[in-house]
PQR file of N, CA, C, O and H, with PARSE charges and radii, in Angstrom:
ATOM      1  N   UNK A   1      19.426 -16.981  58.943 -0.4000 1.5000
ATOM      2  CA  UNK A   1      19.097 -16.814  57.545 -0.0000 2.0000
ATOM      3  C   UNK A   1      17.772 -17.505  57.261  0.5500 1.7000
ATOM      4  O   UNK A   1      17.640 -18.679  57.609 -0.5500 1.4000
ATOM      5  N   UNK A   2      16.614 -16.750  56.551 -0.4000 1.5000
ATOM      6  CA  UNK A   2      15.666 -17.185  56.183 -0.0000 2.0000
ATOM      7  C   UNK A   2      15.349 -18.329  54.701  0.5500 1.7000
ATOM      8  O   UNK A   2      15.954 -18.206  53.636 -0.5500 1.4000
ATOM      9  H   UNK A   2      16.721 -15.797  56.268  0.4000 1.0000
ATOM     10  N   UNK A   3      14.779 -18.900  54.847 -0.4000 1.5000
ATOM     11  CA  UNK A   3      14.746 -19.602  53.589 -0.0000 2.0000
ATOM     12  C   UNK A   3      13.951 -18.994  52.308  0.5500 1.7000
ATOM     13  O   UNK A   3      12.734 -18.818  52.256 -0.5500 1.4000
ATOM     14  H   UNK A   3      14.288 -19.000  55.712  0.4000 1.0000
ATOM     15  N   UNK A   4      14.850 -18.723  51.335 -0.4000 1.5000
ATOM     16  CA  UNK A   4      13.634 -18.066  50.174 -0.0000 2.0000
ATOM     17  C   UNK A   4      12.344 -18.850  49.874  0.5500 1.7000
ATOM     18  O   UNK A   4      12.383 -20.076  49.774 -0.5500 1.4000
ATOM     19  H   UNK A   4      15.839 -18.866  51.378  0.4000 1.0000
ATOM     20  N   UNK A   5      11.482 -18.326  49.765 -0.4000 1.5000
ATOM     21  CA  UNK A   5      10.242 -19.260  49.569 -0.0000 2.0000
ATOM     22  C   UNK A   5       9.870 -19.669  47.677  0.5500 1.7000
ATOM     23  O   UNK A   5       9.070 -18.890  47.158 -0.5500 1.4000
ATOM     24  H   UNK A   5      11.451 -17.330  49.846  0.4000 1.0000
ATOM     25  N   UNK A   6      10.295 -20.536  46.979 -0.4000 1.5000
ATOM     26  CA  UNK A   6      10.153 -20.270  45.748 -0.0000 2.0000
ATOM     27  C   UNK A   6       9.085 -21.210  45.175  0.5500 1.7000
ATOM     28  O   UNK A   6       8.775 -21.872  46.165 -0.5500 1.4000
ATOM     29  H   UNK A   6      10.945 -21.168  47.400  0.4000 1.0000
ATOM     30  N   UNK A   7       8.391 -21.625  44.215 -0.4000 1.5000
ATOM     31  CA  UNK A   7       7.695 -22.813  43.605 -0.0000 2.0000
ATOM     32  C   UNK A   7       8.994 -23.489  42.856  0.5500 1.7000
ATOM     33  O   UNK A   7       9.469 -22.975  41.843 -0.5500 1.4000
ATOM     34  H   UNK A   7       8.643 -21.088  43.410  0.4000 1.0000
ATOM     35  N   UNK A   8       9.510 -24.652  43.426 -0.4000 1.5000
ATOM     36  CA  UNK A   8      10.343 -25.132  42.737 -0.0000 2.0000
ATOM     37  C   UNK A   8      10.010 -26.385  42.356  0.5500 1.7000
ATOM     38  O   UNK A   8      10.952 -27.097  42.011 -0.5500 1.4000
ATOM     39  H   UNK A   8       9.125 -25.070  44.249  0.4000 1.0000
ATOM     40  N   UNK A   9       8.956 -26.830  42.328 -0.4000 1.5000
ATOM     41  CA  UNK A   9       8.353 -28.135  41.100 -0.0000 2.0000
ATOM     42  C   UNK A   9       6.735 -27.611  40.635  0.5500 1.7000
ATOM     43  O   UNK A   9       5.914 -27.056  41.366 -0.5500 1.4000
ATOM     44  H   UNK A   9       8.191 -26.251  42.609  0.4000 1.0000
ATOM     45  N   UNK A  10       6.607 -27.919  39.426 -0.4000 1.5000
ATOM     46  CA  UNK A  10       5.574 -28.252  38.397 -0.0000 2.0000
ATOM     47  C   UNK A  10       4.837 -29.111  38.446  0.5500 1.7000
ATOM     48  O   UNK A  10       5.473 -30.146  38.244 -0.5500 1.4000
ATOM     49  H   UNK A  10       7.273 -28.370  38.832  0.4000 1.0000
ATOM     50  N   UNK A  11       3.490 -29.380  38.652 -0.4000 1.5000
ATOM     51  CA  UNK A  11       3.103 -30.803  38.748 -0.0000 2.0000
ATOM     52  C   UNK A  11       2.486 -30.818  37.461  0.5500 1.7000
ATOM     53  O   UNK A  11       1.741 -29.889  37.147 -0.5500 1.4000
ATOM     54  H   UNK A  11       2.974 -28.539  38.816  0.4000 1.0000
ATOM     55  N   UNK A  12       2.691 -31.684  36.745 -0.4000 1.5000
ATOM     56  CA  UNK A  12       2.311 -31.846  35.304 -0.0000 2.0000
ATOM     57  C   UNK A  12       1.687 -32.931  35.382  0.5500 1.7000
ATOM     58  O   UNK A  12       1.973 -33.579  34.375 -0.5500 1.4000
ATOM     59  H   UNK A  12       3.296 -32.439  37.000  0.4000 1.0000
ATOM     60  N   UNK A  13       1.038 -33.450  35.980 -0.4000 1.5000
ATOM     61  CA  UNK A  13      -0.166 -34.739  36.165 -0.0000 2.0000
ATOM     62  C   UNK A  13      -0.387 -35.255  37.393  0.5500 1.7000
ATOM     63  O   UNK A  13       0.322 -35.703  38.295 -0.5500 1.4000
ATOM     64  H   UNK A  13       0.806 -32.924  36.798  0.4000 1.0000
ATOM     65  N   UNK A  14      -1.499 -35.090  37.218 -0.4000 1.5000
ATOM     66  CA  UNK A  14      -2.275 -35.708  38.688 -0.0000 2.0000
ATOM     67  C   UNK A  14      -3.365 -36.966  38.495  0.5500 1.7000
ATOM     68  O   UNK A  14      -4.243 -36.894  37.635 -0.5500 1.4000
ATOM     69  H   UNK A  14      -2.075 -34.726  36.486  0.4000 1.0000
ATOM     70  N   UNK A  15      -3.265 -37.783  39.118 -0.4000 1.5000
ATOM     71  CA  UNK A  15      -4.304 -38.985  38.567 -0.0000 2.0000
ATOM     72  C   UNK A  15      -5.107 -39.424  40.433  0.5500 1.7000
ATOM     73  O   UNK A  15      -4.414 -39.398  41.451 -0.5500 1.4000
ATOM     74  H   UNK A  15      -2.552 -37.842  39.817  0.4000 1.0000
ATOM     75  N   UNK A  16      -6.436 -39.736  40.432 -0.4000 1.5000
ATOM     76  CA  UNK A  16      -6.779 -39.411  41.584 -0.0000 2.0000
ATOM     77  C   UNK A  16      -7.347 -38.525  41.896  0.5500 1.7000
ATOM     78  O   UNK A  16      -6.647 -37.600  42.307 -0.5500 1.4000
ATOM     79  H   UNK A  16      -6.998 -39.757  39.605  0.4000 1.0000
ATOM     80  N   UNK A  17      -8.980 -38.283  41.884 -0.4000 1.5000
ATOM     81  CA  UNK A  17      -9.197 -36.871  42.508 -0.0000 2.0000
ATOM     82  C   UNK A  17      -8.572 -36.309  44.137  0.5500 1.7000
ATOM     83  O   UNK A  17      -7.690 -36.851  44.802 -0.5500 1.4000
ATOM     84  H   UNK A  17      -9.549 -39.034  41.550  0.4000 1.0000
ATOM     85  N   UNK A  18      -9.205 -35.311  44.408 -0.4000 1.5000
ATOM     86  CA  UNK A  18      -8.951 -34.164  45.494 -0.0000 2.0000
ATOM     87  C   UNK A  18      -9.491 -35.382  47.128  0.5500 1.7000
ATOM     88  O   UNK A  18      -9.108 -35.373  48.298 -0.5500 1.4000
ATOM     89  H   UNK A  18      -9.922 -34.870  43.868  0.4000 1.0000
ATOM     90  N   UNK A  19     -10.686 -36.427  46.235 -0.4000 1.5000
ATOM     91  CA  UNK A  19     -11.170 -36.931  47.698 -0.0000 2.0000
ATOM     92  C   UNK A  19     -11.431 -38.450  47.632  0.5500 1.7000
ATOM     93  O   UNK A  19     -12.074 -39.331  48.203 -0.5500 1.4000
ATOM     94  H   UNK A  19     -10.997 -36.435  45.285  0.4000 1.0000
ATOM     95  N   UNK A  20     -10.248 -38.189  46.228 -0.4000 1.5000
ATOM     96  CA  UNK A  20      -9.964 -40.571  46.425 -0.0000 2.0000
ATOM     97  C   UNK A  20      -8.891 -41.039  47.501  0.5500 1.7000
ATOM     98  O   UNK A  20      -8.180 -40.261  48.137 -0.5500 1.4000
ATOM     99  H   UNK A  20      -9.726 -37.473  45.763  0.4000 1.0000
ATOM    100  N   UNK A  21      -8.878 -42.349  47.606 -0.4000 1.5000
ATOM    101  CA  UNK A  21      -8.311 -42.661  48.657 -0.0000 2.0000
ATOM    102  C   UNK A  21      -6.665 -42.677  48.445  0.5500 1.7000
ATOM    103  O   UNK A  21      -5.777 -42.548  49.289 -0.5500 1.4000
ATOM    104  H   UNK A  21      -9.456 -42.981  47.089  0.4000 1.0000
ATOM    105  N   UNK A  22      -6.571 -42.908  46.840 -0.4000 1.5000
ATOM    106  CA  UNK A  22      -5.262 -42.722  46.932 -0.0000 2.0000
ATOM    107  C   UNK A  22      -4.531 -41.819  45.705  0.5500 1.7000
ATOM    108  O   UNK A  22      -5.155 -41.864  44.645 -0.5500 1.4000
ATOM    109  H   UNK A  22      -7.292 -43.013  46.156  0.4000 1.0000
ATOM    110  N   UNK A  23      -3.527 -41.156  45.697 -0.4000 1.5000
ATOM    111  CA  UNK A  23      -3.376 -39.713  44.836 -0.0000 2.0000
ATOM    112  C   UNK A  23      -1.774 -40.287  43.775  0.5500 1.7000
ATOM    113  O   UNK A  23      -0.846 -40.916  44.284 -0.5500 1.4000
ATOM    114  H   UNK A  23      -3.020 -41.119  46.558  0.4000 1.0000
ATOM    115  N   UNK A  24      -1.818 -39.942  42.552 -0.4000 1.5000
ATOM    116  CA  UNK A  24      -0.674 -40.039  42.188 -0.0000 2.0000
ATOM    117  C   UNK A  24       0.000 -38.574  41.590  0.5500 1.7000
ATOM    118  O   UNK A  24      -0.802 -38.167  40.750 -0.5500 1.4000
ATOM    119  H   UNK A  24      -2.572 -39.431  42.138  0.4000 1.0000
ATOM    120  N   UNK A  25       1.065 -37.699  41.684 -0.4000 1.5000
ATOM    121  CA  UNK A  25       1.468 -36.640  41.078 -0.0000 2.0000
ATOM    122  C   UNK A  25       3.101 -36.720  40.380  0.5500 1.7000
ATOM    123  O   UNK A  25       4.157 -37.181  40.814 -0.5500 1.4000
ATOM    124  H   UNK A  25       1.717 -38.030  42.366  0.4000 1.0000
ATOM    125  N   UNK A  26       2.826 -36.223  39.447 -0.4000 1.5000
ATOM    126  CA  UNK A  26       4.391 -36.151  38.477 -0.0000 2.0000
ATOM    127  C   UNK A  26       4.648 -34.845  38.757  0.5500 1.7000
ATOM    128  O   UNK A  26       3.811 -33.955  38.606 -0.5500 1.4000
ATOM    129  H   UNK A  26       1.969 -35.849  39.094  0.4000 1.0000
ATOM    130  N   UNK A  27       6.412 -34.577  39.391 -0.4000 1.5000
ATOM    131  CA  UNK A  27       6.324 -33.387  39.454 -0.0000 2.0000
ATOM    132  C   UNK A  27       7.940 -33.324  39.146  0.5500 1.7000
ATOM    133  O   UNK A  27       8.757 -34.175  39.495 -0.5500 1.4000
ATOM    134  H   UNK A  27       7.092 -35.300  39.514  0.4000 1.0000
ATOM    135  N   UNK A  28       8.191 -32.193  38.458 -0.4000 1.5000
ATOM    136  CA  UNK A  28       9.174 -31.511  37.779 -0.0000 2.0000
ATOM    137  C   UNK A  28      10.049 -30.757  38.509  0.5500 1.7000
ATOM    138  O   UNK A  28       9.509 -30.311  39.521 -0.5500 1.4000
ATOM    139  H   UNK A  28       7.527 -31.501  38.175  0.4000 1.0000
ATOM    140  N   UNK A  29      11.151 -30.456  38.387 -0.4000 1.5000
ATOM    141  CA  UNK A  29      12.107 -29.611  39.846 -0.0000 2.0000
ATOM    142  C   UNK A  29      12.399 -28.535  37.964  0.5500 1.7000
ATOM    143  O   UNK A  29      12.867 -28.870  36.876 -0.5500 1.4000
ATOM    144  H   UNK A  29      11.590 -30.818  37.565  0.4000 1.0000
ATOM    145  N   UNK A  30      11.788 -27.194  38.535 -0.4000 1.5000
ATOM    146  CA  UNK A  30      12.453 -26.626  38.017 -0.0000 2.0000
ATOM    147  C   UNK A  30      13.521 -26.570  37.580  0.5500 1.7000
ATOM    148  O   UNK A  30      13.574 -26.766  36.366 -0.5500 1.4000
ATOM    149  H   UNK A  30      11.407 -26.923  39.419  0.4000 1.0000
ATOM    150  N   UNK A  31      14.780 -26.305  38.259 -0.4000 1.5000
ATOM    151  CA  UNK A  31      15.968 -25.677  38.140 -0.0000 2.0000
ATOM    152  C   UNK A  31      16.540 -27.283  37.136  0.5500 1.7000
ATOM    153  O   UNK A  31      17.115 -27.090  36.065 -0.5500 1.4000
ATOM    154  H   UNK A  31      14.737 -26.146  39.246  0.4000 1.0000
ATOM    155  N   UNK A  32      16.374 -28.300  37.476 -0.4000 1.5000
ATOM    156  CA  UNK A  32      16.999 -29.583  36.929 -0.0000 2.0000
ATOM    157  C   UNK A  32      16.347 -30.219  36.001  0.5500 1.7000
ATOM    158  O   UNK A  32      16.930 -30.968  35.218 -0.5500 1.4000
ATOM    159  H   UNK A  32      15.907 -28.457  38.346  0.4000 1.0000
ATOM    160  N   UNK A  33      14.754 -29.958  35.958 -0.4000 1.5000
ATOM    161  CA  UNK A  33      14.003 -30.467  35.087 -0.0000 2.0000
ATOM    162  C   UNK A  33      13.969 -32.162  35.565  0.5500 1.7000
ATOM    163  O   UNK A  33      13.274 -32.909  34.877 -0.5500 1.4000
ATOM    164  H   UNK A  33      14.281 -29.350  36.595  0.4000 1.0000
ATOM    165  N   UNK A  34      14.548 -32.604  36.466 -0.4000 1.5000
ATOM    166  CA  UNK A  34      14.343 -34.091  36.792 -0.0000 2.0000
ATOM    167  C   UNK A  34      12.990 -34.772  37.547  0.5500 1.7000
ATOM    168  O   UNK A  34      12.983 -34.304  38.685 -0.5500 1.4000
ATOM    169  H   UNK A  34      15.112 -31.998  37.026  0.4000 1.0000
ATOM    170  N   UNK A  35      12.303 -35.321  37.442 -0.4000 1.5000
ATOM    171  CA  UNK A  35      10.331 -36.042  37.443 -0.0000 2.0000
ATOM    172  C   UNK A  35      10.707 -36.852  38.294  0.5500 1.7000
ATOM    173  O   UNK A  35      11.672 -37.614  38.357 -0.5500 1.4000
ATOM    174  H   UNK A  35      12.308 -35.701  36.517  0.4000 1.0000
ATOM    175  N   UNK A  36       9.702 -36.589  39.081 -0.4000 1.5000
ATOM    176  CA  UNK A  36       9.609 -37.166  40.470 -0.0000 2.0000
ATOM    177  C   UNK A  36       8.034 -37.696  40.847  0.5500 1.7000
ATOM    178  O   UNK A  36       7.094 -36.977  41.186 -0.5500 1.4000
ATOM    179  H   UNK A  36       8.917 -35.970  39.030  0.4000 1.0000
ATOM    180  N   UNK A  37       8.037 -39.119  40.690 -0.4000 1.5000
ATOM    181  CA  UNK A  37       6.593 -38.856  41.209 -0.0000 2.0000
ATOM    182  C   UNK A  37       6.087 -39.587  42.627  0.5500 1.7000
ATOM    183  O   UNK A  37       6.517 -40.597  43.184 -0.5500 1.4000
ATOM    184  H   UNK A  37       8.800 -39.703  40.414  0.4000 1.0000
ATOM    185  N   UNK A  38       4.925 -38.609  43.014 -0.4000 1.5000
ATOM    186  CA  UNK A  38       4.598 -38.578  44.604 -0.0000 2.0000
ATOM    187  C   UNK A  38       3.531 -39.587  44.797  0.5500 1.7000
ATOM    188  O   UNK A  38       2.714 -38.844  44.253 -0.5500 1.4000
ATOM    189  H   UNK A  38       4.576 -37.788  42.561  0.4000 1.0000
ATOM    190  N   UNK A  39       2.974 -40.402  45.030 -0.4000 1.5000
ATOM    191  CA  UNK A  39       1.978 -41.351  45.808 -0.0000 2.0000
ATOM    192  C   UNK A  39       1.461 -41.470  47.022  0.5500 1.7000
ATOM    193  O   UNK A  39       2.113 -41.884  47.980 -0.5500 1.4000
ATOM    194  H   UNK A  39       3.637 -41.006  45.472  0.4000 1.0000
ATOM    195  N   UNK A  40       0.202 -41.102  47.079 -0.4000 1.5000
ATOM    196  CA  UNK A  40      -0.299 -40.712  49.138 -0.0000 2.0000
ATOM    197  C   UNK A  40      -1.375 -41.880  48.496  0.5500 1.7000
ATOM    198  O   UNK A  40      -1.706 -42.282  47.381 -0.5500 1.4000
ATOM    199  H   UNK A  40      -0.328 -40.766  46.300  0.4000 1.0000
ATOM    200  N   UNK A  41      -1.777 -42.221  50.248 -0.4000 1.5000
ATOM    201  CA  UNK A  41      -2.935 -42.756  50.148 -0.0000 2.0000
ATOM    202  C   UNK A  41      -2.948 -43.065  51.991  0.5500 1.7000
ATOM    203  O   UNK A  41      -2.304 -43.621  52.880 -0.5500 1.4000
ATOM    204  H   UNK A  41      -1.508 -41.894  51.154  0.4000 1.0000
ATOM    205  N   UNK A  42      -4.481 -42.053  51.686 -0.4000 1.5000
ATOM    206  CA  UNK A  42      -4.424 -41.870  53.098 -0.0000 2.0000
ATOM    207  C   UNK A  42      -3.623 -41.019  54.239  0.5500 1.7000
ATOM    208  O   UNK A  42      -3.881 -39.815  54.241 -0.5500 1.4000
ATOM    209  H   UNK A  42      -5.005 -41.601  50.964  0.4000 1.0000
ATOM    210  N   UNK A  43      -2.951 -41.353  54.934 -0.4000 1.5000
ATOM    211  CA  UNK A  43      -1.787 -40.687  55.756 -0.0000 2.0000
ATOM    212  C   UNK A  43      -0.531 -40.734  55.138  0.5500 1.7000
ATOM    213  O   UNK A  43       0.336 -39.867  55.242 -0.5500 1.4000
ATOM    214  H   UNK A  43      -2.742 -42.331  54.932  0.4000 1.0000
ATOM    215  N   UNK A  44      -0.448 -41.934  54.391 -0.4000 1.5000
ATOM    216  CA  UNK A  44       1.421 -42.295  54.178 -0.0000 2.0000
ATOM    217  C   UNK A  44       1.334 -41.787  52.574  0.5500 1.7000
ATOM    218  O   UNK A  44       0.338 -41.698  51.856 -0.5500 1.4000
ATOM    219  H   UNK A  44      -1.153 -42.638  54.306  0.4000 1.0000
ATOM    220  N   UNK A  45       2.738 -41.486  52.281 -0.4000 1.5000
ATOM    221  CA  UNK A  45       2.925 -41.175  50.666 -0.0000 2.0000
ATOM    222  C   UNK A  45       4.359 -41.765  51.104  0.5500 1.7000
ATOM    223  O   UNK A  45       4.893 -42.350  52.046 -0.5500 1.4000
ATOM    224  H   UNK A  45       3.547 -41.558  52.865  0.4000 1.0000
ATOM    225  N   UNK A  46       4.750 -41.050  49.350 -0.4000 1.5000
ATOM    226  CA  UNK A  46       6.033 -41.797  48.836 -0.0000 2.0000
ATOM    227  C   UNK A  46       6.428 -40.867  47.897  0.5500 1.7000
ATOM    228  O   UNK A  46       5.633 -40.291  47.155 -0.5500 1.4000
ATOM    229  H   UNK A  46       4.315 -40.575  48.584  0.4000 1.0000
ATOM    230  N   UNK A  47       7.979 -40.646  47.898 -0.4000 1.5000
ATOM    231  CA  UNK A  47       8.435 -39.735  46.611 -0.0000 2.0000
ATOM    232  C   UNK A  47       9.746 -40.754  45.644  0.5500 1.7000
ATOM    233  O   UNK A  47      10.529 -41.567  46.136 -0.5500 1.4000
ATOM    234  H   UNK A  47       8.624 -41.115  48.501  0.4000 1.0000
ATOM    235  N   UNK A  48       9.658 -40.476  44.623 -0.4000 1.5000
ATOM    236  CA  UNK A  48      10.784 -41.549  43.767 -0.0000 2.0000
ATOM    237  C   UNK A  48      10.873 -40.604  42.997  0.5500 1.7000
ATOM    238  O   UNK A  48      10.027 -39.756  42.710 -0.5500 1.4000
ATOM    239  H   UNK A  48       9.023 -39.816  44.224  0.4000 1.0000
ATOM    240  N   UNK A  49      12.872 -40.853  42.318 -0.4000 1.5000
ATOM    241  CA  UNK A  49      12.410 -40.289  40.845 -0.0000 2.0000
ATOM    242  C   UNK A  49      12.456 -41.451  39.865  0.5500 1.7000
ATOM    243  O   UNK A  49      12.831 -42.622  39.824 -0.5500 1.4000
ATOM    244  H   UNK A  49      13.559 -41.542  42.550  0.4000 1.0000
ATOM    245  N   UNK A  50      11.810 -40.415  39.003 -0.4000 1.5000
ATOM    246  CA  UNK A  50      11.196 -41.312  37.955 -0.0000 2.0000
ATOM    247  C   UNK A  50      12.559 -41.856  36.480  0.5500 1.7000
ATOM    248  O   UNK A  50      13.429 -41.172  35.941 -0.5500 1.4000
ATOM    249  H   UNK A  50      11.505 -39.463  39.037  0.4000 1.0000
ATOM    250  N   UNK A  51      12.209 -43.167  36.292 -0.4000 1.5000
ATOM    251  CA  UNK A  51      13.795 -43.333  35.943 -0.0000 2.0000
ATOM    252  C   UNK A  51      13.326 -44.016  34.269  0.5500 1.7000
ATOM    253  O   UNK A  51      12.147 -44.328  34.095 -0.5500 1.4000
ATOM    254  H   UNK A  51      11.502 -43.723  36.731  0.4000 1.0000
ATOM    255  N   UNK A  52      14.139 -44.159  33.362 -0.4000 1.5000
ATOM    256  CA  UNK A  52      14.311 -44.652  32.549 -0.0000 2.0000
ATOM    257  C   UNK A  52      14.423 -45.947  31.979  0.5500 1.7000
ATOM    258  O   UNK A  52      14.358 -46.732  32.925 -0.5500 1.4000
ATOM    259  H   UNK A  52      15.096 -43.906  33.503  0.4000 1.0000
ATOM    260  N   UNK A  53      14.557 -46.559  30.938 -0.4000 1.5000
ATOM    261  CA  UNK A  53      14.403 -48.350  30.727 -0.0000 2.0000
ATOM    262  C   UNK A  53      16.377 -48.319  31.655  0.5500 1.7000
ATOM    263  O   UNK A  53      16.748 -49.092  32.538 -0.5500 1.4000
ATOM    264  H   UNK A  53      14.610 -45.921  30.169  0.4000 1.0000
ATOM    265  N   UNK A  54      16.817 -47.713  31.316 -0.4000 1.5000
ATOM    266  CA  UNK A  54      18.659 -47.785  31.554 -0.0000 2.0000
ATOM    267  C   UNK A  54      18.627 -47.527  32.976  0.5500 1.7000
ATOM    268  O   UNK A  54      19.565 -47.876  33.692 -0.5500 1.4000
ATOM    269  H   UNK A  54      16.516 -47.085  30.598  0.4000 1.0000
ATOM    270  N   UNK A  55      17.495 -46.874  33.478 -0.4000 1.5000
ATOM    271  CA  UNK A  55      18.031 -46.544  35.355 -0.0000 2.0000
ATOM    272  C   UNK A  55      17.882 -45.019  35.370  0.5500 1.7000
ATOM    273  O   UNK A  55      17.545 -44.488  36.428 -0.5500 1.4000
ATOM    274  H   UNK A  55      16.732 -46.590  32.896  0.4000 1.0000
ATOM    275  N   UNK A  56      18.170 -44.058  33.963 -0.4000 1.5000
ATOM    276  CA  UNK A  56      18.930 -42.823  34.278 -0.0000 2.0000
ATOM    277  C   UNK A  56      17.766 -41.691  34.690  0.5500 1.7000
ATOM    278  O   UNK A  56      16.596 -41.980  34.440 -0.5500 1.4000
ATOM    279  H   UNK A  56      18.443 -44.490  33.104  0.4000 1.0000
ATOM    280  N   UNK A  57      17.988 -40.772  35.139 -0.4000 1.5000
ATOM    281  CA  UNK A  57      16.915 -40.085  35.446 -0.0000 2.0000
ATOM    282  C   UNK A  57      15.845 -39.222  34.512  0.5500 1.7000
ATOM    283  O   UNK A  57      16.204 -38.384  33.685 -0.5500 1.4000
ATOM    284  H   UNK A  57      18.938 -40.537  35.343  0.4000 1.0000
ATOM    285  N   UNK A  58      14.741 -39.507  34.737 -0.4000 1.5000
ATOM    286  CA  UNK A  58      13.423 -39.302  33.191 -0.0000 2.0000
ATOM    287  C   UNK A  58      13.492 -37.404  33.505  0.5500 1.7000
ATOM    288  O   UNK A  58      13.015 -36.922  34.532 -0.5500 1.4000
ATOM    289  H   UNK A  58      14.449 -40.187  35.409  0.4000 1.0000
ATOM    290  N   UNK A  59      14.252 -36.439  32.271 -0.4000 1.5000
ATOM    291  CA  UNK A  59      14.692 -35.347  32.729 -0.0000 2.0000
ATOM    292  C   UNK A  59      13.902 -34.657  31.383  0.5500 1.7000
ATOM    293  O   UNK A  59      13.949 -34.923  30.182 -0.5500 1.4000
ATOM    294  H   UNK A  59      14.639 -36.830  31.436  0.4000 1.0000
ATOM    295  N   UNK A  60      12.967 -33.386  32.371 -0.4000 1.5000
ATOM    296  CA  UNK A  60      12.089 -32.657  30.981 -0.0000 2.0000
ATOM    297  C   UNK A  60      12.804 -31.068  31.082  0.5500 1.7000
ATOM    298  O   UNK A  60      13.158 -30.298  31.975 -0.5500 1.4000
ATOM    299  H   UNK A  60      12.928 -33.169  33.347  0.4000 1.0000
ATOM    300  N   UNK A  61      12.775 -31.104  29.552 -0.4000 1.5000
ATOM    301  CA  UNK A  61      13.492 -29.374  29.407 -0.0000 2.0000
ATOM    302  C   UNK A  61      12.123 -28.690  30.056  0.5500 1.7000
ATOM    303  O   UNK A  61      10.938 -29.021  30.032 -0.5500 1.4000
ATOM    304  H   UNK A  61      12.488 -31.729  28.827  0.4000 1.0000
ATOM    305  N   UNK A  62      12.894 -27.509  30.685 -0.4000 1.5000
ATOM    306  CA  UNK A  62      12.068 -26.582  31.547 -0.0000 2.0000
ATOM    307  C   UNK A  62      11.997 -25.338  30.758  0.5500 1.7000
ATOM    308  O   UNK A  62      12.881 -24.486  30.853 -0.5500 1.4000
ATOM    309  H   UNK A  62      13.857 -27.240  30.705  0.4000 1.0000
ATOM    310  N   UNK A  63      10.983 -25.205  29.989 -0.4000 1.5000
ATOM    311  CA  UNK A  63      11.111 -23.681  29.340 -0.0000 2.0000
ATOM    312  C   UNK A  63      11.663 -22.513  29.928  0.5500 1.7000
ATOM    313  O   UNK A  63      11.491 -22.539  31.147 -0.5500 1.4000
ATOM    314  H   UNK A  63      10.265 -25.897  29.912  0.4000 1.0000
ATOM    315  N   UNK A  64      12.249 -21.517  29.543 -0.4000 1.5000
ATOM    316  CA  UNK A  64      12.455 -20.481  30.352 -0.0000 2.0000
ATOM    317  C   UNK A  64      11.516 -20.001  30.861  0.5500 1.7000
ATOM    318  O   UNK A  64      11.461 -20.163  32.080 -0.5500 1.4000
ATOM    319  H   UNK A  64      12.388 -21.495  28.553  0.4000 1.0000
ATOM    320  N   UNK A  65      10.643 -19.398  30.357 -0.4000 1.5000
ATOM    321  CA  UNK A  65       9.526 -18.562  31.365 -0.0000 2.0000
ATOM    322  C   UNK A  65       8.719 -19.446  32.322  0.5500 1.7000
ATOM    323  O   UNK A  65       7.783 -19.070  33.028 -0.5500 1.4000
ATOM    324  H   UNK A  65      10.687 -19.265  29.367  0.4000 1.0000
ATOM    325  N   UNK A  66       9.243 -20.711  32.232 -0.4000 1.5000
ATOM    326  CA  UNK A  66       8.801 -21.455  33.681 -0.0000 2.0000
ATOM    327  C   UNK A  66      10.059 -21.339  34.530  0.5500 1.7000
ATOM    328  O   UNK A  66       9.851 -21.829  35.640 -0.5500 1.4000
ATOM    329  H   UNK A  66      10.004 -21.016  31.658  0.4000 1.0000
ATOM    330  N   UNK A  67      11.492 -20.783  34.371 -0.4000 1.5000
ATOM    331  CA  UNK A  67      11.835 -21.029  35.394 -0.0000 2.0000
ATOM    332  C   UNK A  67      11.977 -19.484  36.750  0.5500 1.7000
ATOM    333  O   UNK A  67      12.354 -19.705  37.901 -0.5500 1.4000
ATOM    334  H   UNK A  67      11.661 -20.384  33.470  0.4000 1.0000
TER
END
């Protein structure tokens, strides 16, 4: 079985150009709407989600015609 190929996150901010040393991106999971953000610098990165003052997960409504 092949894997469907879909865009399943949004990146709704990027801080860091295309050729700084280190990149930050907020990115959105479609289907859950739950923010995740990515950090490279250099070779190594990092993914977290992004959480609330309480812990809970920082969750954005996903319009329909984005999903």
């Amino acid at each position: 079985m092949k894997p469907e190929k879909t865009n399943r996150f949004i990146c709704t901010e990027i801080s860091g150009g295309a050729f700084a040393a280190t990149q930050q991106r907020v990115l959105v999971d479609r289907k859950t709407g739950v923010n995740y953000l990515w950090t490279s610098a250099g070779y190594a990165g990092g993914l977290t989600v992004l959480v609330d003052a309480e812990g809970r997960p920082i969750v954005t409504p996903v319009p329909r015609d984005e999903e």
